[in-house]
C-alpha positions as CSV (number, residue, x, y, z in Angstrom):
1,X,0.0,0.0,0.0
2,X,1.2,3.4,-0.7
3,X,0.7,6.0,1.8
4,X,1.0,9.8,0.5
5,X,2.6,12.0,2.8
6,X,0.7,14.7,2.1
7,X,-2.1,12.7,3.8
8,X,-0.3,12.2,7.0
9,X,-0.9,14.5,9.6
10,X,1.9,15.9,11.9
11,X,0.7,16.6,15.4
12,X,2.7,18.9,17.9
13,X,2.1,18.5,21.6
14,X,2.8,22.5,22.6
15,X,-0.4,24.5,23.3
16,X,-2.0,26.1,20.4
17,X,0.2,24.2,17.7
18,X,-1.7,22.5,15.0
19,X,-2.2,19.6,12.6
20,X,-0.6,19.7,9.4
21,X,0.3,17.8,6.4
22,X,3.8,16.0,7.2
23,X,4.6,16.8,2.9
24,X,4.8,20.6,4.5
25,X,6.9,20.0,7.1
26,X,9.6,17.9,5.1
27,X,9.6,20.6,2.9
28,X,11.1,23.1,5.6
29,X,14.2,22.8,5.4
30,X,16.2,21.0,2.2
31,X,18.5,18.7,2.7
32,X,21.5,18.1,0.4
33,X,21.7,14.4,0.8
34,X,18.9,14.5,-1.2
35,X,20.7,15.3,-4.1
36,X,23.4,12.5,-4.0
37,X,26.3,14.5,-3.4
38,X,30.0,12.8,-2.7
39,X,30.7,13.9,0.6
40,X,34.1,11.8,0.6
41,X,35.8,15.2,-1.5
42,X,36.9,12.3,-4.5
43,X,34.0,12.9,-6.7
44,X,32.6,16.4,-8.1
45,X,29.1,17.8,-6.2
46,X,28.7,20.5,-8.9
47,X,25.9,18.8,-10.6
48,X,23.9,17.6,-7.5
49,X,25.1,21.5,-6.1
50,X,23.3,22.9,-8.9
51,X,19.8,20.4,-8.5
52,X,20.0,21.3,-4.9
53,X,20.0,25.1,-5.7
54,X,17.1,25.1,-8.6
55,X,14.9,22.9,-6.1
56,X,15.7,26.0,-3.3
57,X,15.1,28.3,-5.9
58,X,11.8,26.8,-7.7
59,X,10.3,25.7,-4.2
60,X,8.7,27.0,-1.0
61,X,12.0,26.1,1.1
62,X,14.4,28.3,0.8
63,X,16.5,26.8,4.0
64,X,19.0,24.4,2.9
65,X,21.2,21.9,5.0
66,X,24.4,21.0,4.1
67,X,25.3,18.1,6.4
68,X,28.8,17.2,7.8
69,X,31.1,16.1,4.9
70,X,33.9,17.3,1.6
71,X,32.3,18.4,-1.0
72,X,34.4,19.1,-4.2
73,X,33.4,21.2,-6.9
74,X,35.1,20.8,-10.2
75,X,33.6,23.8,-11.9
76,X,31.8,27.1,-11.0
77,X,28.1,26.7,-9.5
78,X,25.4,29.3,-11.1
79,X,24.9,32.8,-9.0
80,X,22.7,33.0,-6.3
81,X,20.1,35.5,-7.4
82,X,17.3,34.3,-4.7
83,X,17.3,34.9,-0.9
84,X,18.6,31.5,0.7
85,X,19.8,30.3,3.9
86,X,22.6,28.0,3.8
87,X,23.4,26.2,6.7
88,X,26.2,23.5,7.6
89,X,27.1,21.5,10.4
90,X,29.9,23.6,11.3
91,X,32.8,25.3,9.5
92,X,35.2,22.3,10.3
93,X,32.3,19.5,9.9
94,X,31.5,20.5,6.4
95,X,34.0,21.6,3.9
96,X,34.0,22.6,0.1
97,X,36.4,22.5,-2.2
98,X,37.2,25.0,-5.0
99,X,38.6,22.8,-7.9
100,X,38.8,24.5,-10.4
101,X,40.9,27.8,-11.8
102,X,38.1,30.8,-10.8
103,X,37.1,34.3,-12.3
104,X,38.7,37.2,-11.0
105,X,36.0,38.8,-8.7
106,X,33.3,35.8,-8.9
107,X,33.5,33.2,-5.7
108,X,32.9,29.5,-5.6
109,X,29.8,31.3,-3.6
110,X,28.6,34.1,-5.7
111,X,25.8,36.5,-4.1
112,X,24.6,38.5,-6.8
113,X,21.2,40.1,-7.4
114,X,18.2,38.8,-5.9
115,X,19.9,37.4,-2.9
116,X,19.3,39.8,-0.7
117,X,18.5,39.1,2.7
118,X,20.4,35.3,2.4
119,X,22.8,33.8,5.2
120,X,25.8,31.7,4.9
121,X,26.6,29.9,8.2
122,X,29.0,26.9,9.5
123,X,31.0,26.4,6.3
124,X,34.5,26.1,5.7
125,X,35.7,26.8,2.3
126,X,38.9,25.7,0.8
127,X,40.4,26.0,-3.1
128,X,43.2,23.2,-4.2
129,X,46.4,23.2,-4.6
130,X,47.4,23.9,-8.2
131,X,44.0,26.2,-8.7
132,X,44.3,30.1,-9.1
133,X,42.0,33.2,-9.7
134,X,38.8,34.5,-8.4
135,X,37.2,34.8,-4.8
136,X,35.9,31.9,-2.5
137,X,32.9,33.9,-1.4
138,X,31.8,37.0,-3.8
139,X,29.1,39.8,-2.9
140,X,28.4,41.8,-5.8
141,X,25.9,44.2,-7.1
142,X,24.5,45.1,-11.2
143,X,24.1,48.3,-12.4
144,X,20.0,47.8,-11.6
145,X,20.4,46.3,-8.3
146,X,21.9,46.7,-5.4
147,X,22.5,43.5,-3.1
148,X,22.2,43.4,0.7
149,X,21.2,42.6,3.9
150,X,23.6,39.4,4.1
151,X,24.8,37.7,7.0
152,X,27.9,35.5,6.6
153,X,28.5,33.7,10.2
154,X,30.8,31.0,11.4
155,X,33.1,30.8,8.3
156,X,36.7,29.3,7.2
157,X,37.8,30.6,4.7
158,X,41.3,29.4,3.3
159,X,43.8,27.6,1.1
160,X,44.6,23.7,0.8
161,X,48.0,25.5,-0.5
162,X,49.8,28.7,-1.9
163,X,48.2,31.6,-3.5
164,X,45.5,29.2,-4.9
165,X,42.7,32.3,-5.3
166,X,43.1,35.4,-6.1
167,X,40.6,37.0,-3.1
168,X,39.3,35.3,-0.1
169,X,36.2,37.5,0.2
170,X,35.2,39.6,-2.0
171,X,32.4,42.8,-2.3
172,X,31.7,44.8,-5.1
173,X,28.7,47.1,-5.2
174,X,30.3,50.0,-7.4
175,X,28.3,48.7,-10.4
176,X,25.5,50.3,-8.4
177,X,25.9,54.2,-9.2
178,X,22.2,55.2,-8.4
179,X,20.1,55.0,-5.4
180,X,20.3,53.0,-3.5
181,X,24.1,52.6,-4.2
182,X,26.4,50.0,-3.3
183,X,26.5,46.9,-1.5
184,X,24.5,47.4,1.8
185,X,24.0,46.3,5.1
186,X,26.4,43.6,5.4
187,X,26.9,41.4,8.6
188,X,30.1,39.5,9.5
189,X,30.5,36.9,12.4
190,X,33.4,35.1,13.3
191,X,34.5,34.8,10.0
192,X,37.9,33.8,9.6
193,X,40.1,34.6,5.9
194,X,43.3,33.5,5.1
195,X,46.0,33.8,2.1
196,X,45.9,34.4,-1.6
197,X,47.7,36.4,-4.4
198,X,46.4,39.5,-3.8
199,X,44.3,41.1,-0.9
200,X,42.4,38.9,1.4
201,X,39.8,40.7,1.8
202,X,38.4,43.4,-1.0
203,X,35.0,45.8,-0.2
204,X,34.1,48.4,-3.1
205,X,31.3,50.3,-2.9
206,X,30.4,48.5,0.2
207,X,27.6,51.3,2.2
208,X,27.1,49.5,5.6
209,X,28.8,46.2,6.9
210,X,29.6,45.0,10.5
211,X,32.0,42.3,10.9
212,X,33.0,40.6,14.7
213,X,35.1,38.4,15.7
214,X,37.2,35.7,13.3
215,X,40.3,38.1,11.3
216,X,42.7,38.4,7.8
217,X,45.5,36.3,8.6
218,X,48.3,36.3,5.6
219,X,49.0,31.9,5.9
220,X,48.4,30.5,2.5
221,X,49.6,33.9,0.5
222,X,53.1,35.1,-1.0
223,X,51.6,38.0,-2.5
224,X,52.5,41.2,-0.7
225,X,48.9,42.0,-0.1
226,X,48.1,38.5,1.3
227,X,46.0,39.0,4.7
228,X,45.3,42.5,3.6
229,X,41.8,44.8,3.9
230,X,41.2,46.6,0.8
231,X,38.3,49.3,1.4
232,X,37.7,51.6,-1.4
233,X,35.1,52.6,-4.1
234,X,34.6,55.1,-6.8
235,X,33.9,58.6,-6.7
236,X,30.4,58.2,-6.7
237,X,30.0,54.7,-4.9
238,X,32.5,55.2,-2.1
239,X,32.5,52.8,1.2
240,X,30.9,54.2,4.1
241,X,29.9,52.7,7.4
242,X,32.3,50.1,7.6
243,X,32.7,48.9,11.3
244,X,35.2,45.7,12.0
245,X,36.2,44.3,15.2
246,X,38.3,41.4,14.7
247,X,41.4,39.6,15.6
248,X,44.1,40.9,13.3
249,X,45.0,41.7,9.7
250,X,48.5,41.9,7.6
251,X,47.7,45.5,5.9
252,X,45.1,48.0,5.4
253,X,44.7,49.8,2.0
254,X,41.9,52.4,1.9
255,X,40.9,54.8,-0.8
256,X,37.6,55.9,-1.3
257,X,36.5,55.6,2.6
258,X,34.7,56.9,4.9
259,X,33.0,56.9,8.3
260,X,34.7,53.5,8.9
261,X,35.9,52.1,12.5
262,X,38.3,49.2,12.5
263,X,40.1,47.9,15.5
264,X,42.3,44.9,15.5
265,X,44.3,43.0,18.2
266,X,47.4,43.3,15.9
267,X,48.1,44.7,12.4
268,X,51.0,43.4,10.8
269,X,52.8,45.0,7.7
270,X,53.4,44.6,4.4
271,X,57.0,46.1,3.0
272,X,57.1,47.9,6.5
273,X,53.4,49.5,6.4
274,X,50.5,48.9,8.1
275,X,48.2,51.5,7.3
276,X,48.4,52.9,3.5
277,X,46.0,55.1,2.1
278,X,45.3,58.8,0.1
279,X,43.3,61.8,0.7
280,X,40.0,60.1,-0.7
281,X,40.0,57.8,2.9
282,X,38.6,60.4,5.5
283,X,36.4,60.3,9.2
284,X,38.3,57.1,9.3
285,X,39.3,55.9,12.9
286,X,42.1,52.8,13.6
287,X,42.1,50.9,16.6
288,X,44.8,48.7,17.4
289,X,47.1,47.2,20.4
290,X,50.0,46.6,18.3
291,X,50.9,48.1,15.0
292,X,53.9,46.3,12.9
293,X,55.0,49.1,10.7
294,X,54.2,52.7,9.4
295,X,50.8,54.3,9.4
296,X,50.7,56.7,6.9
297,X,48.4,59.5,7.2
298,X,46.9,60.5,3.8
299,X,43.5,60.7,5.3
300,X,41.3,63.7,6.3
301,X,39.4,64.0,9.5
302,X,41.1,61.0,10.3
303,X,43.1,58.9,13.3
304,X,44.9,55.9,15.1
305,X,44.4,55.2,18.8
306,X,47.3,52.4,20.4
307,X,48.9,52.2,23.6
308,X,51.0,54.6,22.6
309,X,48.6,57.2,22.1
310,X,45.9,59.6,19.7
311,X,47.5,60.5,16.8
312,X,44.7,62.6,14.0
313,X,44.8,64.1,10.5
């Protein structure tokens, strides 16, 4: 006999719950086992990736569960142009690969428009030895719409060798030059970014972001601007509002800032600097216990606070 679920009823004990169809509640959250992914990192996911993202897309879950395992991807998954929650059992229980030589600017996760309002939590990300270009996670804007309101949390973000990617994380709204502009209201928890070729970090056009807890750490990078923070913008789509509080970073390279806050336990140095930027950074302040190297003060408005004391431009 063949029982259809959609004709067994799910009952909740709590006061004022009530019956439904148990069809609805499987369909709550979408679970990527479903899909027959390897989860052993041997064979590519990138097909069952991309059924698991139409059927989020195309249906009324848009929570998917990505349990403990390696995934490997062998080639670059479609945008995500629809508001998602992607959830894993932890950032080191569930691991994906980047196998494949990327796009500069485009992640292995690639939040584009429509996504606004989607999370990404308890990940860890990863791109193969031999592999080079592009992001591991990418934010980015059009010219018609302006992406927000995304919440990365619990995040590893590295290499499985040298200079592998190009960016770890990367943000781009300046394609966005009329209101509203940007990239916007951004949240960052205890995300954690390692090495690659250039900086480790990269927000343009970014108009609002908070980031706590995790850091920018240069292990996995030769480049000079490995475990750097690049803030900057355009002209008319500059970065505003930027406020990190976060372990350390290697460098900081802003142009195009303003109103931004960052304090660090430590800032290392890249070629003996710390702190580069021009007169386009300005209302800028730098918080730090230790500084490796020179701070130089191109900014307007602007100043570092350390132990050793206030020190404005």
């Amino acid at each position: 006999m063949t029982i259809n679920s959609s004709e067994v009823i799910n009952t909740v004990p709590e006061v004022g719950a009530i019956p439904r169809p148990l069809d609805l509640k499987l369909r709550e959250i979408l679970c990527f086992d479903d899909f027959g992914p390897d989860k052993t990192g041997v064979a590519s996911v990138s097909t069952a990736w991309q059924n698991f993202m139409n059927a989020l897309r195309a249906g009324p879950c848009k929570h998917g569960y990505i349990p403990q395992g390696i995934y490997r991807f062998s080639s670059q998954p479609a945008d995500i142009d629809f508001p998602v929650v992607l959830e894993g059992d932890g950032l080191n229980a569930t691991s994906f690969i980047r196998d494949y030589n990327g796009t500069s600017g485009k992640g292995l996760l690639s939040f584009t428009a429509g996504s606004n309002g989607s999370t990404l939590r308890g990940i860890g990300v990863a791109s193969e030895v031999g592999t080079s270009s592009g992001a591991l996670i990418s934010i980015k804007s059009t010219a018609t719409s302006a992406v927000g309101s995304i919440t990365l949390e619990d995040l590893y973000l590295t290499t499985r060798g040298s200079d592998t990617h190009e960016t770890t994380l990367y943000v781009d709204g300046t394609a966005k030059a009329t209101p509203a502009t940007g990239c916007r209201v951004l949240s960052l928890r205890n995300v954690a970014v390692f090495g690659s070729s250039g900086y480790s970090v990269v927000l343009k056009g970014v108009q609002g972001l908070t980031w706590t807890g995790g850091g920018i750490y240069p292990a996995g990078g030769t480049g000079a601007a490995s475990g750097g923070l690049q803030i900057s913008g355009t002209s008319t789509v500059k970065s505003v509002n930027i406020r990190i509080a976060a372990e350390a970073v290697n460098y900081i390279n802003l142009t195009q800032a303003q109103t931004c806050h960052l304090a660090f336990n430590s800032i290392g140095a890249t070629s003996g600097v710390s702190l580069d930027n021009d007169g386009t950074a300005s209302t800028t302040m730098l918080q730090a216990s230790y500084i490796g190297g020179l701070v130089r003060n191109n900014w307007v408005n602007s100043g570092v606070y350390r132990p050793t004391g206030w020190s404005a431009t």
